[in-house]
MARGURO-623455 format. One record per atom (N, C-alpha, C): residue number from 0; atom name; x negated, y, z negated. Coordinates in Angstrom, 2 decimals, padded with zeros to 5 digits. Layout:
<recs>
REC   num   atomo        c1        c2        c3
REC   NUM      CA         X         Y         Z
...
</recs>
This chain:
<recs>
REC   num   atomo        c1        c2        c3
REC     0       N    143.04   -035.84   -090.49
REC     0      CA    143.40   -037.06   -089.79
REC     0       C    143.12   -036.88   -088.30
REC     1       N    142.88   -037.68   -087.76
REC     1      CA    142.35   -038.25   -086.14
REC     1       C    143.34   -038.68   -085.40
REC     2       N    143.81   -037.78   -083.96
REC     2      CA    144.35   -038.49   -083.64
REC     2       C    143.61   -039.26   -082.08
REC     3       N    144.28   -040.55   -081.93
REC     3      CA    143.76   -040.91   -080.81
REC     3       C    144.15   -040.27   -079.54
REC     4       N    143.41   -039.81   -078.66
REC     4      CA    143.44   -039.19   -077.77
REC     4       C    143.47   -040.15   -076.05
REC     5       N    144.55   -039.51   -075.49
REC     5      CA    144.75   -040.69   -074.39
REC     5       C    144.98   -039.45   -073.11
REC     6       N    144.14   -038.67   -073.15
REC     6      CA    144.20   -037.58   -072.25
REC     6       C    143.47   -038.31   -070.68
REC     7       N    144.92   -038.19   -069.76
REC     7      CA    145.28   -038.69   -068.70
REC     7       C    146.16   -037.11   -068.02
REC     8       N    145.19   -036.56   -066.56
REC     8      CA    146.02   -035.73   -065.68
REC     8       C    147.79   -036.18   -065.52
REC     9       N    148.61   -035.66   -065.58
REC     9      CA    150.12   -036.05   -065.29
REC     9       C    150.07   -036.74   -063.83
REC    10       N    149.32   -036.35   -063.22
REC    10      CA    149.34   -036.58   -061.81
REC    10       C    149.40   -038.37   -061.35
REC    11       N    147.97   -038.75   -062.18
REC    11      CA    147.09   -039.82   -062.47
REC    11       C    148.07   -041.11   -063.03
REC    12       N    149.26   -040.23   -064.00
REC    12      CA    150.00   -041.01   -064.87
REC    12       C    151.71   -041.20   -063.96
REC    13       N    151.58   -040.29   -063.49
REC    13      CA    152.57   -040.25   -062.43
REC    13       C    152.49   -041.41   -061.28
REC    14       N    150.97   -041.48   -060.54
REC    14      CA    150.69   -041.94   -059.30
REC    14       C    150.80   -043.78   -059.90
REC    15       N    150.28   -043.98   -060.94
REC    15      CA    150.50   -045.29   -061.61
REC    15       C    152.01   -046.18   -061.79
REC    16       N    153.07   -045.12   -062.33
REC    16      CA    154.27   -045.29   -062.10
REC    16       C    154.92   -045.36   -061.09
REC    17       N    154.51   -044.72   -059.75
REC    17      CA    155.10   -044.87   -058.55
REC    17       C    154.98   -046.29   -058.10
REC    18       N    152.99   -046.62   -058.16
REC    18      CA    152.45   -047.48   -057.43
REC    18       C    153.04   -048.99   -058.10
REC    19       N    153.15   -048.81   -059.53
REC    19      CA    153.56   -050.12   -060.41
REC    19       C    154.86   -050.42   -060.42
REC    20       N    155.68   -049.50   -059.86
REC    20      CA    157.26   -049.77   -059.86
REC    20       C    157.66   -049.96   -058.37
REC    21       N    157.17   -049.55   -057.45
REC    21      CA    157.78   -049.60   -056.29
REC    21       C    158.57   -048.16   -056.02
REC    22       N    158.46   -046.62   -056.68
REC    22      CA    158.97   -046.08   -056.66
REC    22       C    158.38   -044.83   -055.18
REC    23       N    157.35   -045.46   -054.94
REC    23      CA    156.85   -044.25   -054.22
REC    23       C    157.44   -044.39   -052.66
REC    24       N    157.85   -045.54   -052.27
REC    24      CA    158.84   -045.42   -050.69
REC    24       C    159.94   -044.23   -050.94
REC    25       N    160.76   -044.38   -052.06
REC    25      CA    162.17   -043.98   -052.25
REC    25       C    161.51   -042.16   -052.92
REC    26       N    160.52   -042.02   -053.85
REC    26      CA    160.09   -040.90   -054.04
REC    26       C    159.74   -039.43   -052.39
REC    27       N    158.66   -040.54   -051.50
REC    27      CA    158.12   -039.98   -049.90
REC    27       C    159.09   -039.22   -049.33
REC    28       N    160.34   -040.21   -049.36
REC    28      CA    161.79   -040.39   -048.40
REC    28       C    162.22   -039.56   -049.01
REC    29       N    162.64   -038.97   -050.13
REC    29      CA    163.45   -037.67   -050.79
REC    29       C    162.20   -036.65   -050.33
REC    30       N    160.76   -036.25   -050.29
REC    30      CA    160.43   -035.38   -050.20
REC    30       C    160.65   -035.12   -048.52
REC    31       N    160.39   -036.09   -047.76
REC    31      CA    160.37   -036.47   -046.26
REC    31       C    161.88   -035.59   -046.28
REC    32       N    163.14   -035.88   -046.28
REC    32      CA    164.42   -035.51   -046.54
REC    32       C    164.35   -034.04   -046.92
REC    33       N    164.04   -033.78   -047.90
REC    33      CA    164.25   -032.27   -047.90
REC    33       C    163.35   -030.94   -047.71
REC    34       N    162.04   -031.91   -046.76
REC    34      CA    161.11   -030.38   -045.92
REC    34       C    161.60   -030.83   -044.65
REC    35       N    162.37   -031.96   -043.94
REC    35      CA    163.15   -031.82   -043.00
REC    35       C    163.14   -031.13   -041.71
REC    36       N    164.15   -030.39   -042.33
REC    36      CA    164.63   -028.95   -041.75
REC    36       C    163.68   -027.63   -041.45
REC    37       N    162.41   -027.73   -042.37
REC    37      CA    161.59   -026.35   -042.45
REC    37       C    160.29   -026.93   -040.95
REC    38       N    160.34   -028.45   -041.59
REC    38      CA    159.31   -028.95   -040.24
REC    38       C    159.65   -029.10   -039.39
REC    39       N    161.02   -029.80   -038.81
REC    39      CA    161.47   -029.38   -037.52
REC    39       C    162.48   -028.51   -037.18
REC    40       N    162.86   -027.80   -038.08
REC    40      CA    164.18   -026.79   -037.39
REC    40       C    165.20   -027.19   -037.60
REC    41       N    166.01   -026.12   -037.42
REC    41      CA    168.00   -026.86   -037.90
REC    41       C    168.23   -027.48   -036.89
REC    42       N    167.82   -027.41   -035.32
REC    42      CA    168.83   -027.82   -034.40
REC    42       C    168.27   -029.41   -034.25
REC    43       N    167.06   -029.68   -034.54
REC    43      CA    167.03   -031.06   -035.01
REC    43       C    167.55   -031.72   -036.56
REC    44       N    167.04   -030.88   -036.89
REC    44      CA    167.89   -031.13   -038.39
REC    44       C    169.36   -031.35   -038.48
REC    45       N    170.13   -030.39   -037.71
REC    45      CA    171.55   -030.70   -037.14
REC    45       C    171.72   -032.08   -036.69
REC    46       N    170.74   -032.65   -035.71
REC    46      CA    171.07   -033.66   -035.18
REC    46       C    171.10   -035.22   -035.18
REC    47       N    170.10   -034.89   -037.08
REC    47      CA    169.30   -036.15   -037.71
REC    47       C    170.22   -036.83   -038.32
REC    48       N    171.22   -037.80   -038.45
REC    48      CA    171.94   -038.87   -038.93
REC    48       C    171.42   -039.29   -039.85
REC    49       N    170.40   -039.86   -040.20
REC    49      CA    169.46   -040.41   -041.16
REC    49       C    168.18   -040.33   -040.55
REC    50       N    167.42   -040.96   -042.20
REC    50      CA    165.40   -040.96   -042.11
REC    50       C    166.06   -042.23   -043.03
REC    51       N    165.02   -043.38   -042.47
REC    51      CA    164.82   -044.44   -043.92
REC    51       C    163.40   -044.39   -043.58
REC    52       N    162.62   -044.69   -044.63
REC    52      CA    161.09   -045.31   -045.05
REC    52       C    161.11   -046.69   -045.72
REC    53       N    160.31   -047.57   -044.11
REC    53      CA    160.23   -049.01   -045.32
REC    53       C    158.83   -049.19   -044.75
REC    54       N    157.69   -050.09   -045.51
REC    54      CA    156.70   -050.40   -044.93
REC    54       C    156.04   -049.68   -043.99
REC    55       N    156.44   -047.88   -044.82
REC    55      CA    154.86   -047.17   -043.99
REC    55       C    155.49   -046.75   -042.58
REC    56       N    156.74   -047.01   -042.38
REC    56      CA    157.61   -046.52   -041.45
REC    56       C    158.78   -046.10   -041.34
REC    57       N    158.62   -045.14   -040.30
REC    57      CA    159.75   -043.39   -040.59
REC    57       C    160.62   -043.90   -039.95
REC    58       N    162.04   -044.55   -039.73
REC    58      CA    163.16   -044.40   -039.24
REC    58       C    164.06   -043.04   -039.17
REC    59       N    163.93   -042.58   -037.93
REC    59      CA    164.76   -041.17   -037.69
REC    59       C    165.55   -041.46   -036.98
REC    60       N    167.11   -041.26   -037.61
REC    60      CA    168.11   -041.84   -036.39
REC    60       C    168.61   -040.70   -035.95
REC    61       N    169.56   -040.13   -034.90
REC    61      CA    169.27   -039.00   -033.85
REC    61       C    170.69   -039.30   -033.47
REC    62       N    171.54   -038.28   -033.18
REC    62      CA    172.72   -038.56   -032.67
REC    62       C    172.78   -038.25   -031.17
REC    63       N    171.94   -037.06   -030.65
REC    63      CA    171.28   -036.89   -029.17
REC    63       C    170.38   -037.98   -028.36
REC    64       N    171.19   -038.35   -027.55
REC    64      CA    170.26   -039.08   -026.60
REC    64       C    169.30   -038.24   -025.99
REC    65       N    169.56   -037.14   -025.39
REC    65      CA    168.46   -036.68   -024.51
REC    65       C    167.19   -035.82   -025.71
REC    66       N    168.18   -035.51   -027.09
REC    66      CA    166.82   -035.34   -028.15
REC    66       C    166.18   -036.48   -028.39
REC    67       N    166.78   -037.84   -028.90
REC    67      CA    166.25   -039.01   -029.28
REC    67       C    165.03   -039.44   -028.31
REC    68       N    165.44   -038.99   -026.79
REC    68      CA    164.15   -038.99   -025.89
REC    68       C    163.24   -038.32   -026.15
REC    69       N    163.50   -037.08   -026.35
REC    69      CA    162.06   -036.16   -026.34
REC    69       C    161.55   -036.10   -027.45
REC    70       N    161.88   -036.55   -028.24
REC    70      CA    161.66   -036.68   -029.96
REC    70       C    160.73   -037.81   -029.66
REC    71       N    160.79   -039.26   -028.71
REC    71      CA    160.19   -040.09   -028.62
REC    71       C    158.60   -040.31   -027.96
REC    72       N    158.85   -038.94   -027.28
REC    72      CA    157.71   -038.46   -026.41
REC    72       C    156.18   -037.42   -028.34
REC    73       N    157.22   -037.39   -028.84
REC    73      CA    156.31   -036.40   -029.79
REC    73       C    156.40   -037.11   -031.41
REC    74       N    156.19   -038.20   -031.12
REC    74      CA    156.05   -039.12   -032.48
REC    74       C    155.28   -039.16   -033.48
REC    75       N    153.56   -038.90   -032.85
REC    75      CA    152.38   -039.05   -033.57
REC    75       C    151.92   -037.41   -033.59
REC    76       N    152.83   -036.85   -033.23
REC    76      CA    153.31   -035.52   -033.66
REC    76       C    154.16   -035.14   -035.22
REC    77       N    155.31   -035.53   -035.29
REC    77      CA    155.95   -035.72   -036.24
REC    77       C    155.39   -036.66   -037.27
REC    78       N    154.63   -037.66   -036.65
REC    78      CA    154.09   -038.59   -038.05
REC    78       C    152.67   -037.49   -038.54
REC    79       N    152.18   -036.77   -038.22
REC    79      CA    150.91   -035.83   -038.23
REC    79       C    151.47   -034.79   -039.43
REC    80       N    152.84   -033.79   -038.73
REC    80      CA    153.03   -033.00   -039.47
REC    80       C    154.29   -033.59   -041.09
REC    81       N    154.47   -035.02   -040.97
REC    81      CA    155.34   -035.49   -041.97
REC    81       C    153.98   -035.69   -042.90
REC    82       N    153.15   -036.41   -042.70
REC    82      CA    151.88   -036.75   -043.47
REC    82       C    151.17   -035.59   -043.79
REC    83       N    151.25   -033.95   -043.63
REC    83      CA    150.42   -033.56   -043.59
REC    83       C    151.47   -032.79   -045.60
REC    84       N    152.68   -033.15   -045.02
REC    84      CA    153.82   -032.47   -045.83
REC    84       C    153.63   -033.65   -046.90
REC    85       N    153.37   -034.51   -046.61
REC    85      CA    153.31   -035.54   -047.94
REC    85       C    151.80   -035.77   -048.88
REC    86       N    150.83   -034.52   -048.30
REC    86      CA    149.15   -034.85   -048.59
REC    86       C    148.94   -035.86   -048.66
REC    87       N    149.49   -036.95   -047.77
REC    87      CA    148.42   -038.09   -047.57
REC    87       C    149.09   -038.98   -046.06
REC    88       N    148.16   -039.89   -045.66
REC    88      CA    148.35   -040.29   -044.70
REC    88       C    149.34   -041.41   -045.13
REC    89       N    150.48   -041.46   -045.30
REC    89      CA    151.32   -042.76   -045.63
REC    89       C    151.99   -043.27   -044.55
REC    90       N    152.96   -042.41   -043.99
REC    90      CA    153.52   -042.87   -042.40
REC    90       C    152.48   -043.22   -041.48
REC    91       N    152.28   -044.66   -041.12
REC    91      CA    151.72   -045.49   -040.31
REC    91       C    152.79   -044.90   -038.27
REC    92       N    153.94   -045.67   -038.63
REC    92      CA    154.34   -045.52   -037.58
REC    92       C    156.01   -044.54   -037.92
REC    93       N    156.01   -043.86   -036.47
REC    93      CA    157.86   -043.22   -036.24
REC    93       C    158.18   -044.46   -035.40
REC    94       N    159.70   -044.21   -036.01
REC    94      CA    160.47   -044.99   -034.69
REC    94       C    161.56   -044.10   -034.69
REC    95       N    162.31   -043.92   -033.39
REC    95      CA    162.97   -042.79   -033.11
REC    95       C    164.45   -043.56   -032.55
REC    96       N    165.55   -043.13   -033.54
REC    96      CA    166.72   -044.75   -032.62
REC    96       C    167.95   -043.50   -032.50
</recs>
């Protein structure tokens, strides 16, 4: 007997389910969330309140004003090494509040 064969990479079958459900903002944001700390360090990591991702944009909220400044100065910095952690270019823009 024959069976039908529907040989599809997991990856391929994965990337379909993200893209068809809406799951891949909320998927980014958990990986974004927990390399965190290794991409910028604890003492920002200490200081991060929240990350949301909506529409291709990084909300990093900051409990330091004078970090929230200099964090603001190094944006397309952080969007460089967040995208580089996610293999693909998805973060369009940071906003730093």
């Amino acid at each position: 007997m024959m069976r039908d064969t529907n040989d599809e990479p997991i990856k391929n079958v994965l990337k379909q389910f993200m893209d068809g459900y809406n799951h891949k903002p909320k998927v980014l944001k958990a990986k974004i969330v927990s390399s965190w700390e290794s991409l910028m360090g604890k003492t920002i990591d200490s200081y991060t309140k929240d990350i949301q991702v909506h529409n291709q944009k990084m909300y990093i909220y900051i409990d330091s004003s004078p970090l929230r400044q200099e964090l603001s100065y190094a944006k397309d910095k952080i969007k460089k090494l967040v995208n580089e952690e996610l293999g693909e270019e998805y973060i369009k823009q940071v906003i730093i509040r």
